[in-house]
PAMIMI-696734 format. One line per field, with one value per residue (C-alpha): chain; residue number from 1; residue in one letter; y, z, x. Coordinates in steps of 0.001 Angstrom, whole numbers. Example, Ala and Ser with C-alpha at 12.3 -4.5 7.8 and 13.67 -1.06 7.14 Angstrom:
BEGIN
cadena	[A,A] $
num	[1,2] $
residuo	[A,S] $
c2	[-4500,-1060] $
c3	[7800,7140] $
c1	[12300,13670] $
***
This chain:
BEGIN
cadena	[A,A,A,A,A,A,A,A,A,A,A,A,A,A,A,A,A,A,A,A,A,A,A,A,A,A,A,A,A,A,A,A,A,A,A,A,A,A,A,A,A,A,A,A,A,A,A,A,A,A,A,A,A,A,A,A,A,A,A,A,A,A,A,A,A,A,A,A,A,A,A,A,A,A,A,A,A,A,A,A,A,A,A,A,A,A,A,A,A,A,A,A,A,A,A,A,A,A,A,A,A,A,A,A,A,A,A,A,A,A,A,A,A,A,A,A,A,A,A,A,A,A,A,A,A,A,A,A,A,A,A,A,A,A,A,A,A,A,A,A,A,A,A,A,A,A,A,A,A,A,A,A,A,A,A,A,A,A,A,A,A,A,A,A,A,A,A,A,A,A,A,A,A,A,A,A,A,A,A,A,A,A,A,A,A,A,A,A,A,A,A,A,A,A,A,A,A,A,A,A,A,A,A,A,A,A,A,A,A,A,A,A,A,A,A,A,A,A,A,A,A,A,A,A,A,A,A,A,A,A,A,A,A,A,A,A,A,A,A,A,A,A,A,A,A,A,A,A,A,A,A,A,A,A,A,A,A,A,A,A,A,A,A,A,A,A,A,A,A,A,A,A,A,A,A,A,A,A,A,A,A,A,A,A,A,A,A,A,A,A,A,A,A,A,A,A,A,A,A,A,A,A,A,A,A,A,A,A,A,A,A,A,A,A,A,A,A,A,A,A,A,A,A,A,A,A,A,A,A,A,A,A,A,A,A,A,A,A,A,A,A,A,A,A,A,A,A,A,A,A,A,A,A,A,A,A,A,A,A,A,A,A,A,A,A,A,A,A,A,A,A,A,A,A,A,A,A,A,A,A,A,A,A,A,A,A,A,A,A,A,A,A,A,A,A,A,A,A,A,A,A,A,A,A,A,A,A,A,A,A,A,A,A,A,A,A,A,A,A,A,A,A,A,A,A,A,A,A,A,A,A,A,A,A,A,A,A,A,A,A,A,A,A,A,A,A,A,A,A,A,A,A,A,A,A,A,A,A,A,A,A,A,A,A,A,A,A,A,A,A,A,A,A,A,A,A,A,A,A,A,A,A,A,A,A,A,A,A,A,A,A,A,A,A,A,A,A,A,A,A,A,A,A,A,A,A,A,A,A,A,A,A,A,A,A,A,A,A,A,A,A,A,A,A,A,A,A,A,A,A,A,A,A,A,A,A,A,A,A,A,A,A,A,A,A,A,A,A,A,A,A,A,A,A,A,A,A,A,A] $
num	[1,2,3,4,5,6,7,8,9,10,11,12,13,14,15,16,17,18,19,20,21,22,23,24,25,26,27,28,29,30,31,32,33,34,35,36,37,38,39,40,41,42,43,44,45,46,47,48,49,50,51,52,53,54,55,56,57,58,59,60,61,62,63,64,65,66,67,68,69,70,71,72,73,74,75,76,77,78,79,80,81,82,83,84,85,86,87,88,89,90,91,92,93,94,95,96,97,98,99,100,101,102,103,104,105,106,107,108,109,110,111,112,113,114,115,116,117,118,119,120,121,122,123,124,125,126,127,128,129,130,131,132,133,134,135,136,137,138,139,140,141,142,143,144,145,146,147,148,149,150,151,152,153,154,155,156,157,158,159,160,161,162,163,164,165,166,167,168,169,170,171,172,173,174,175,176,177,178,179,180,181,182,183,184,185,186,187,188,189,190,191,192,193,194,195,196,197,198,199,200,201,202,203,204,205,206,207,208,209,210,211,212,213,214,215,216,217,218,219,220,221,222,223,224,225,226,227,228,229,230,231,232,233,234,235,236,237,238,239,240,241,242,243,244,245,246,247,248,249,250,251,252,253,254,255,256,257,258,259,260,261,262,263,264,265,266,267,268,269,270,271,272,273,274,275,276,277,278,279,280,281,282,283,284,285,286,287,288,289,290,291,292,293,294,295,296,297,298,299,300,301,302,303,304,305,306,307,308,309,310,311,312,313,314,315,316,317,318,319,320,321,322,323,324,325,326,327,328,329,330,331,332,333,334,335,336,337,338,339,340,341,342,343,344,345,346,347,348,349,350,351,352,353,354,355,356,357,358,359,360,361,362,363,364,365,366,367,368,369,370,371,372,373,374,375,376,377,378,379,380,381,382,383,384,385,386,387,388,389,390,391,392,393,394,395,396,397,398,399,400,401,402,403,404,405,406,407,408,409,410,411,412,413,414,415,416,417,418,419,420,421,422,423,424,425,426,427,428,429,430,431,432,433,434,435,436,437,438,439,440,441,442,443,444,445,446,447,448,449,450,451,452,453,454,455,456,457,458,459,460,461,462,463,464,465,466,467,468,469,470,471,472,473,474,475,476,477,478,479,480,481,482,483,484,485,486,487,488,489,490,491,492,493,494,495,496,497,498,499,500,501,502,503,504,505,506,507,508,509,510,511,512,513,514,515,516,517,518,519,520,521,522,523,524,525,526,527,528,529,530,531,532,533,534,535,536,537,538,539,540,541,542,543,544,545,546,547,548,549,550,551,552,553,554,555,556,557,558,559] $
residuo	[X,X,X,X,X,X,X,X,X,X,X,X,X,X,X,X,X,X,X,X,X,X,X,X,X,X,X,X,X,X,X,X,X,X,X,X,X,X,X,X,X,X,X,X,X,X,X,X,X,X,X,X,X,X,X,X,X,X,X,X,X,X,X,X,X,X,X,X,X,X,X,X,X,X,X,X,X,X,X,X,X,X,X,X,X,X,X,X,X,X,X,X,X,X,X,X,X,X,X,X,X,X,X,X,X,X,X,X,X,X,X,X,X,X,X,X,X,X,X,X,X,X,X,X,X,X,X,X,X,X,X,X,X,X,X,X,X,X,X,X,X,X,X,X,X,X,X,X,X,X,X,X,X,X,X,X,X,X,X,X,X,X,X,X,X,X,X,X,X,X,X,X,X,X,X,X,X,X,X,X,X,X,X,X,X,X,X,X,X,X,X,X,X,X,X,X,X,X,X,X,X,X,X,X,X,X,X,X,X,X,X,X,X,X,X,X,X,X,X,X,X,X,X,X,X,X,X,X,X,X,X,X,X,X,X,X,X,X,X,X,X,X,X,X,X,X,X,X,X,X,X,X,X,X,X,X,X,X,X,X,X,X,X,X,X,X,X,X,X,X,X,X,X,X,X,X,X,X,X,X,X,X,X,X,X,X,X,X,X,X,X,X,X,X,X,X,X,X,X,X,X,X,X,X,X,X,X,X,X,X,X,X,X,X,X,X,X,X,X,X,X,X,X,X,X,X,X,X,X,X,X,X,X,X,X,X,X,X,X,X,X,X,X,X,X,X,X,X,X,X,X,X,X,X,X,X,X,X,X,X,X,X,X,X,X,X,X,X,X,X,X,X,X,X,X,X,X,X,X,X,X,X,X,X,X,X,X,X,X,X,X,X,X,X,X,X,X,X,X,X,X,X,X,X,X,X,X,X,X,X,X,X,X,X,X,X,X,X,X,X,X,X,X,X,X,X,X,X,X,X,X,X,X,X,X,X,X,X,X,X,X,X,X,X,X,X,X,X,X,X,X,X,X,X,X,X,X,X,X,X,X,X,X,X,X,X,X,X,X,X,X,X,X,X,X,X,X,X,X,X,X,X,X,X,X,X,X,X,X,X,X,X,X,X,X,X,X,X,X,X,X,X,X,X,X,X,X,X,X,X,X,X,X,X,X,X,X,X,X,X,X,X,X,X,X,X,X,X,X,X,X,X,X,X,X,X,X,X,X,X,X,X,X,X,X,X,X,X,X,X,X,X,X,X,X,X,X,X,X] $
c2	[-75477,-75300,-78239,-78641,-81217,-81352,-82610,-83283,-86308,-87783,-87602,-90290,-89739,-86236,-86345,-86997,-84701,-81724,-83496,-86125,-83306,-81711,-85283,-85352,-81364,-79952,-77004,-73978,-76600,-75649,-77483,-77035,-77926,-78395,-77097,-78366,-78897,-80808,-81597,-81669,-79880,-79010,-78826,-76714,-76911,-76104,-75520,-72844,-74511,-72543,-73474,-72045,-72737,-74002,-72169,-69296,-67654,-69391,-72595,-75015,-74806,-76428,-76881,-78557,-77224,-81097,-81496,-79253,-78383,-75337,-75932,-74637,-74803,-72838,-73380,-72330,-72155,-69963,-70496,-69041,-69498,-67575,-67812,-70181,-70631,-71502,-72860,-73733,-74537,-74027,-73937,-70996,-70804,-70014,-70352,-69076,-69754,-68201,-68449,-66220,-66353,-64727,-64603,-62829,-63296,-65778,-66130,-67251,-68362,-69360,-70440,-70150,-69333,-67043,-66466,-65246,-65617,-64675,-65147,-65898,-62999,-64238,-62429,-61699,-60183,-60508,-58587,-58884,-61355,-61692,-62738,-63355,-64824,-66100,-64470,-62617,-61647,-61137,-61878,-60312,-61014,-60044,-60456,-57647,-58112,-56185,-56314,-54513,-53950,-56901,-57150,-58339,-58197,-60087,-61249,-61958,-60162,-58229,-57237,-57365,-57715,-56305,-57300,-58154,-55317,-56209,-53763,-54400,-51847,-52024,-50307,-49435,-52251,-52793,-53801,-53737,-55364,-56606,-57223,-55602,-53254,-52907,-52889,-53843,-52191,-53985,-54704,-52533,-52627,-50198,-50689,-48268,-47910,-46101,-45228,-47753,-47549,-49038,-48938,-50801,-51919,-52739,-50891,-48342,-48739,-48932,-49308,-48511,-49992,-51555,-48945,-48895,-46343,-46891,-44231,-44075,-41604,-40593,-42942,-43053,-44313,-44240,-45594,-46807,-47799,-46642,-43809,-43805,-44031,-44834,-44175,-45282,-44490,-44504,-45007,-42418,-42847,-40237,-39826,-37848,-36475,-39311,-38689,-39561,-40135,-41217,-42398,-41738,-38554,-37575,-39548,-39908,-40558,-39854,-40938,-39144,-39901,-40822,-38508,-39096,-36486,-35727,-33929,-32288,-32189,-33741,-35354,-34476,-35577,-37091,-39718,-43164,-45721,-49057,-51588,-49359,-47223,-50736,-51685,-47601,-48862,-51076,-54350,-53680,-55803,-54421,-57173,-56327,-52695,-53117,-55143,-52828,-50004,-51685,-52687,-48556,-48121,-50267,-48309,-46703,-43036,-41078,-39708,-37043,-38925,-41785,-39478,-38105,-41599,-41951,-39269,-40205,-43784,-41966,-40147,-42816,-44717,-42446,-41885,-45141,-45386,-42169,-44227,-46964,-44728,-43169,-40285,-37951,-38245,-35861,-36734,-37537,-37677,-40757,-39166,-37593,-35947,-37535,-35225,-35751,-37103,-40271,-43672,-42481,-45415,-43134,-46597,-48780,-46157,-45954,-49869,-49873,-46697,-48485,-51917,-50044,-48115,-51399,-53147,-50236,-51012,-47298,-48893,-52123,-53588,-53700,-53396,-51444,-50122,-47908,-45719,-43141,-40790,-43491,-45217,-42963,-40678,-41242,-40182,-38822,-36791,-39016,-42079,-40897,-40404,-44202,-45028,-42993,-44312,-47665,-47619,-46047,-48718,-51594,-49350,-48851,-50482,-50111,-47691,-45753,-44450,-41742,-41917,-38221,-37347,-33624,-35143,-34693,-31281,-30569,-30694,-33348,-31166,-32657,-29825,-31748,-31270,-35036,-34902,-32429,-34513,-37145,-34791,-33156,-37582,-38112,-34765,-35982,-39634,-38967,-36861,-39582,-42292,-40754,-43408,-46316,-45864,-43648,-41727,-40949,-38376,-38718,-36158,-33471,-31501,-28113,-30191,-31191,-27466,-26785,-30630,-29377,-25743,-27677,-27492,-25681,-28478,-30768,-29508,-29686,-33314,-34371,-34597,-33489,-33009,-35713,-34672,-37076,-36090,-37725,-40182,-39283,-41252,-42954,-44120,-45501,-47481,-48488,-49726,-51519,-53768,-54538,-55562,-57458,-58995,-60447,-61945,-63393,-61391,-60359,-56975,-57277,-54991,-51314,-51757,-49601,-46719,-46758,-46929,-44066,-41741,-43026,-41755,-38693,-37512,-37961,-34912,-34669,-32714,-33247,-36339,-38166,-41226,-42027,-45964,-46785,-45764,-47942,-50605,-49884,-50280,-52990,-54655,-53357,-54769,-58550,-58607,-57551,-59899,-62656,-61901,-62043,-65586,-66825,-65802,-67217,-70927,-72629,-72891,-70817,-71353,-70713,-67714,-66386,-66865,-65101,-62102,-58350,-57355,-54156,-54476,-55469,-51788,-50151,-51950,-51285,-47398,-46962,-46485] $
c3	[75294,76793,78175,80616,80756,83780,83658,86311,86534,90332,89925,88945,86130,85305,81838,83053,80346,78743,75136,76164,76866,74020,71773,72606,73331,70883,69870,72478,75142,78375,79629,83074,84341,88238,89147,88221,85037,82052,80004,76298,73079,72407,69094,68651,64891,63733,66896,69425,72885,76339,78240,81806,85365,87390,90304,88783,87821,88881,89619,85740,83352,79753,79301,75797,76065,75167,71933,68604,68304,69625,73000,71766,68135,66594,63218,61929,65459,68210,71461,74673,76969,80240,83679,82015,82277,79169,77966,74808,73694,70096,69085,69464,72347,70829,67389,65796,61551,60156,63639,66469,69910,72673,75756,78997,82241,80737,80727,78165,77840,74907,74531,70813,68750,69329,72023,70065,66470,64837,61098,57722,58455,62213,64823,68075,71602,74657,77847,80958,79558,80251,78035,79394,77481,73862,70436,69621,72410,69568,66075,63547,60386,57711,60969,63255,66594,70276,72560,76310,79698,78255,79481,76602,78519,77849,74363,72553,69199,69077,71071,68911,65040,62845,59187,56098,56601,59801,61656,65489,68523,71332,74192,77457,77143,78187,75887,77845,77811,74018,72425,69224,68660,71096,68013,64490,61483,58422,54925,54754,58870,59569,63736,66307,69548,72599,75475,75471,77622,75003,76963,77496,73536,71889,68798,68004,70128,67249,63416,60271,56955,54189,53490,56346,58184,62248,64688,67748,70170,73714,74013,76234,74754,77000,77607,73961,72252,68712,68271,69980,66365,63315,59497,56595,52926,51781,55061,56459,59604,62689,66013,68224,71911,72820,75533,74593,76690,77073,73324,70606,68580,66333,68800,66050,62715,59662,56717,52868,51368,54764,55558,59011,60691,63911,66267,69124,72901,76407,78443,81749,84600,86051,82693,82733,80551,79850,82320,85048,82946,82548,86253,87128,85783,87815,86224,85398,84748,82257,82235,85474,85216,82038,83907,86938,84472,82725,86798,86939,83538,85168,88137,87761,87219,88587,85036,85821,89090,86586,84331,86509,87944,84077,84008,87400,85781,82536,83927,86034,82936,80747,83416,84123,80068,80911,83241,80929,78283,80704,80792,84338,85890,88470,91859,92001,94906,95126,97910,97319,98861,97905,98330,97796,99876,101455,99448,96101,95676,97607,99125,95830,93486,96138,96546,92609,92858,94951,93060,89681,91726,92502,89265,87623,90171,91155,94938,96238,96770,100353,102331,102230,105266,106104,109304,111132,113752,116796,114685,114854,117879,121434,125001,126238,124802,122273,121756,119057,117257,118375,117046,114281,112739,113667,111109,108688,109067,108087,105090,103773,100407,99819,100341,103727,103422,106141,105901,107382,107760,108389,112415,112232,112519,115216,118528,121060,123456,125711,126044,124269,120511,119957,116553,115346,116505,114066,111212,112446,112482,108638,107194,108288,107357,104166,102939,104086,102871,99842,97030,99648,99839,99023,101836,100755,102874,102407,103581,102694,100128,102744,105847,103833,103022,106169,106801,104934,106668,109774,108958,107041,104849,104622,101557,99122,100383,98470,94837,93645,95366,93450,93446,93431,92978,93858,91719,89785,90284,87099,88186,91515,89997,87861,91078,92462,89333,89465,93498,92472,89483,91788,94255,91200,91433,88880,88528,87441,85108,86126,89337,87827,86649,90920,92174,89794,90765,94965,94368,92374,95396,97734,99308,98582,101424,102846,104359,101352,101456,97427,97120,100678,99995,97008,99254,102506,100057,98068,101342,102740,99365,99856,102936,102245,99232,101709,103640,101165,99848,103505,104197,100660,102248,99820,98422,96319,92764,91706,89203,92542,94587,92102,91263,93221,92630,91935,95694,97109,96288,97050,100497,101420,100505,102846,99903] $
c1	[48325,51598,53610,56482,58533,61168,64537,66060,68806,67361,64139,61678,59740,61668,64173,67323,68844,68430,68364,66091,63535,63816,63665,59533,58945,56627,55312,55084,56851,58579,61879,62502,65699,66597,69835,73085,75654,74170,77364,75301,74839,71290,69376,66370,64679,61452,59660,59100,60546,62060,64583,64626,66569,64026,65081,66320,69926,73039,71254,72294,74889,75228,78590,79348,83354,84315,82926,82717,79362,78062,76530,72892,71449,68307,67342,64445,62795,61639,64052,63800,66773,66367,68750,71006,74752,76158,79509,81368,85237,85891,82692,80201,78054,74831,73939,70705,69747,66763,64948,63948,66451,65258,67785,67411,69451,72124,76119,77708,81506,83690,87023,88053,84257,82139,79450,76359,76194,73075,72744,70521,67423,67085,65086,66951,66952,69200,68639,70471,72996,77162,79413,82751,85741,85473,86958,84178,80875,78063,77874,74835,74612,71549,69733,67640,67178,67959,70843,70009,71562,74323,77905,80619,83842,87367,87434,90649,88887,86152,83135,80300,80399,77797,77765,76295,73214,72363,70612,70274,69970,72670,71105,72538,75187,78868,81602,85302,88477,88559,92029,90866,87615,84957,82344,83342,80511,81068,79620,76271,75707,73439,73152,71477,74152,72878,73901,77041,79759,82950,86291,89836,90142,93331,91803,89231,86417,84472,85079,82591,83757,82666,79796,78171,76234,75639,73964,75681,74081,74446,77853,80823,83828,86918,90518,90667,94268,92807,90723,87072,85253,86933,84656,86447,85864,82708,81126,78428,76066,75640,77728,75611,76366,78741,81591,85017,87890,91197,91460,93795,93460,91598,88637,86692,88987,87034,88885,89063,85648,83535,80824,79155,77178,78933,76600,78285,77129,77664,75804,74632,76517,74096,73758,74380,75894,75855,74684,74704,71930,70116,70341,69014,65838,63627,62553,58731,55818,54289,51493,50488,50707,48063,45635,45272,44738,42030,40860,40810,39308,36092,34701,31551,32167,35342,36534,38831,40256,41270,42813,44803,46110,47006,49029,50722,51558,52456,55404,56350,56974,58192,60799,61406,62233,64573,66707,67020,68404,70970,69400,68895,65366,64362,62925,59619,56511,54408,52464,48534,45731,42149,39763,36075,32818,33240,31911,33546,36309,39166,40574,40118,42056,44583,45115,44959,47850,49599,50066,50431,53917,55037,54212,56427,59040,58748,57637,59599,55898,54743,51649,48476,47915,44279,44919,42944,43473,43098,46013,48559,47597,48705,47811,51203,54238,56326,53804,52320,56040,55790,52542,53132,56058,54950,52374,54535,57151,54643,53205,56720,57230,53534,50584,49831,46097,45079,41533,40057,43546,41934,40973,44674,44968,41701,42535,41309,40131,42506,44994,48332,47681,49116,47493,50087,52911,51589,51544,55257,56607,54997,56418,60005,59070,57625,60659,63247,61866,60334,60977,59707,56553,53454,51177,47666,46034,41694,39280,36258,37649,37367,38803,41876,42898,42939,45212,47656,48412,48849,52996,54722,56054,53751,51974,54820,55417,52413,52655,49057,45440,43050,39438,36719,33132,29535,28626,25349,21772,22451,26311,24263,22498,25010,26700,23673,23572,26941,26571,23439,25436,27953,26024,24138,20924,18555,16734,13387,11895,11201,13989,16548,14381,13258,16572,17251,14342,15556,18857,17788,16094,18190,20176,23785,25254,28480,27164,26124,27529,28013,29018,27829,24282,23906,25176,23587,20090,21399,21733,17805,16624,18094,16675,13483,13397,14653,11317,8842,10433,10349,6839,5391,4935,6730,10301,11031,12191,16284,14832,12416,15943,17554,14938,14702,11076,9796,8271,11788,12535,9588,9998,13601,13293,10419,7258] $
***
């Protein structure tokens, strides 16, 4: 079970150091530290421990520039440092041996030592982090690991140093202003670089020697004393569609004995690189995103409609993935049509579509907001623009769900066809504010056809038409037990084959009202069990409160 201890150097009964914390924390332990600067080294060995701003990014520093130990220590550990300021003099900032570093949201500052130094078969990986001043931003040695959407700017030395076989990925990361290389390859380094932007070094931007063999791909190295990418002998690895400018020439120096594979190609224009490519890309919760798909995967029935919200979220993430690898996404609709009979989950998969946008950071996360025609239809010229965009304005950020949108597009009778100026507001809404939120339009499949002829524009707004069907006898019942099952009822014996043969008979017209019949008799059947309990005399038993008899059934649905 995990533990968090508190530090904090004014409150009672908090550590009142960083150290002292980490002196009793044990295995899988959280420190906590309220804002401020801790002037300490810290030691992490044998244990898997985080260490995390209380209140977020900005908020504490660890500043162990006095002394000449490295302001934090991992050996042999699992560390977590997240939203921390860290800050060292000659000494490295971070140190990891044979342990596992994970670092996200932190900056780091050196004077003389390194920031990062990874070594002896370590696992690493930084995201989001800054590294400003020090000799050297990262060093990897033997050690694999991750490096993405990281900043490594004004080091006397070098950027980031990969040696002794290391083999790390350096994603969509910035390495600038370095008085040597931006990226120094050495003995065996076999790294993965992508989608770097490497600029303003006082050599190469980067250098392969020493045998090794990186993969840079989808680059931009620019304003570069030396040349962009320099291979000495015996070196190989692959430079593939990566932008040079402003460097010396040859850009990429291949020396007498070196054989890289240089693929040629540009980008598009509309690529990104480095941080910025990290910072296109919405932070997602990935978590969440899997637990509302597994909410979809649950609902009685509705195959096809969930695997088409799949697909939705598929894209979505794939292009999501896209941005974070600097590479052009196109624009993309949120907004649907639902189509089907009423009582088939149309509001539930939307609420679920909804939170699974925002969860993917594709929506900022807002409101669900159900309207109908009396919500967004005035009585007199320009208030239902008022009403209309009214409603729209709380949905934004979330989900707006026209139920029967179709009434839309009938007339009231009254002679001012105020129904149309609702449809004319949400075509111009929908377009300019497109990635803020999504507009679900719900209806008879037949009505809805005729919804979206009411303007000429408003059927490309939507992205897709989502059908859902009835539900069968046997998903009914289904649906009953699971309403019974939450109110903690039992079915006794032979129930479920009635209810089947019930909802079997029933017609399914236009009118057939799917969920809300199972509920509407789930609801006759409770109360007809509730009379038969209060006219037996006695109290009843917790199984008789809990039990729907066969005659509970028989009684609700009229036989």
């Amino acid at each position: 079970m995990t533990r968090t201890l508190l530090v904090s150097p004014d409150q009672p009964g908090a550590y009142p150091s960083i150290g002292e914390a980490l002196s009793v924390a044990g295995e899988d332990t959280v420190v906590s530290v309220s804002p401020g600067t801790y002037h300490e080294a810290l030691f992490v060995n044998d244990r898997s421990v985080t260490v995390v701003a209380a209140q977020g990014a900005g908020t504490v520093t660890i500043d162990a520039s006095a002394g000449t130990y490295p302001t934090v220590s991992c050996n042999a550990g699992h560390l977590v440092l997240r939203d921390l300021g860290l800050r060292a003099g000659d000494a490295p900032v971070v140190v990891a041996d044979r342990a596992k570093l994970t670092m996200t949201g932190c900056e780091l500052s050196a004077g003389f030592g390194a920031a990062i130094q990874v070594a002896g078969r370590s696992e690493f990986t930084l995201a989001r982090c800054r590294v400003t001043g020090g000799r050297y931003g990262l060093v990897v040695e033997d050690s694999d690991g991750s490096v993405e959407g990281c900043e490594f700017t004004d080091l006397s030395e070098d950027g980031i140093i990969v040696r002794i076989g290391a083999a790390p990925t350096i994603r969509t990361s910035t390495v600038a202003r370095c008085g040597n290389r931006g990226i120094y390859i050495y003995q065996y380094g076999k790294p993965t670089i992508e989608a770097c932007d490497i600029s303003q070094t006082g050599h190469a931007g980067v250098v392969v020697v020493h045998q090794s063999a990186p993969v840079l791909r989808r680059c931009r190295i620019r304003d570069t004393r030396g040349p962009a990418v320099s291979f000495a002998r015996g070196c190989h690895g692959t430079v593939e569609e990566c932008i040079t400018e402003n460097t010396a020439q040859p850009a990429i120096e291949v020396a007498e004995g070196a054989t890289p594979t240089i693929v040629a190609g540009t980008a598009n224009k509309k690529a990104a690189f480095g941080t910025d490519a990290a910072h296109a890309a919405a932070p997602q919760d990935t978590a969440k995103v899997e637990r509302l798909l597994a909410d979809l995967s649950v609902m009685v029935g509705l195959e096809s409609v969930k695997a088409e919200v799949r697909a939705l979220i598929d894209e979505i993430q794939v292009n999501e993935w896209r941005r974070s690898a600097g590479l052009p996404v196109g624009a993309i609709s949120h907004h649907l049509i639902f189509a089907g009979a009423p009582g088939t989950g149309k509001t539930t998969v939307a609420r679920i579509y909804g939170d699974l946008l925002a969860a993917l950071g594709a929506l900022p996360g807002g409101a669900f907001r159900e309207v109908s025609r009396r919500d967004l239809v005035g009585q007199y010229i320009g208030h239902t623009a008022e009403k209309t965009a009214a409603a729209f304005e709380v949905a934004r950020g979330g989900v707006l769900f026209i139920d029967e949108a179709y009434t839309l597009s009938r007339s009231s009778g009254t002679g001012g066809d105020f129904g149309q100026e609702a449809i004319d507001t949400l075509v111009k809404l929908m377009e300019d504010h497109r990635d803020e939120i999504a507009v679900i339009a719900a209806g008879y499949t037949g009505e809805m056809v005729q919804f979206l002829d009411a303007n000429p524009g408003l059927a490309s707004r939507f992205a897709k038409t989502v059908e859902f069907g009835n539900y069968s006898p046997e998903q009914l019942v289904v649906i009953v037990e699971r309403m019974a099952g939450g109110d903690e009822y039992l079915l006794a014996d032979g129930v479920s084959e009635i209810l089947r043969e019930h909802f079997g008979s029933l017609v399914r017209d236009q009118n057939f009202g799917n969920a809300r019949e199972a509920r509407r008799l789930f609801e006759g059947v409770r109360k007809t069990q509730a009379q038969r309990l209060r006219q037996s005399g006695q109290r009843p038993t917790l199984d008789e409160l809990r039990t729907v008899a066969v005659a509970d059934v028989h009684a609700a649905i009229g036989r």
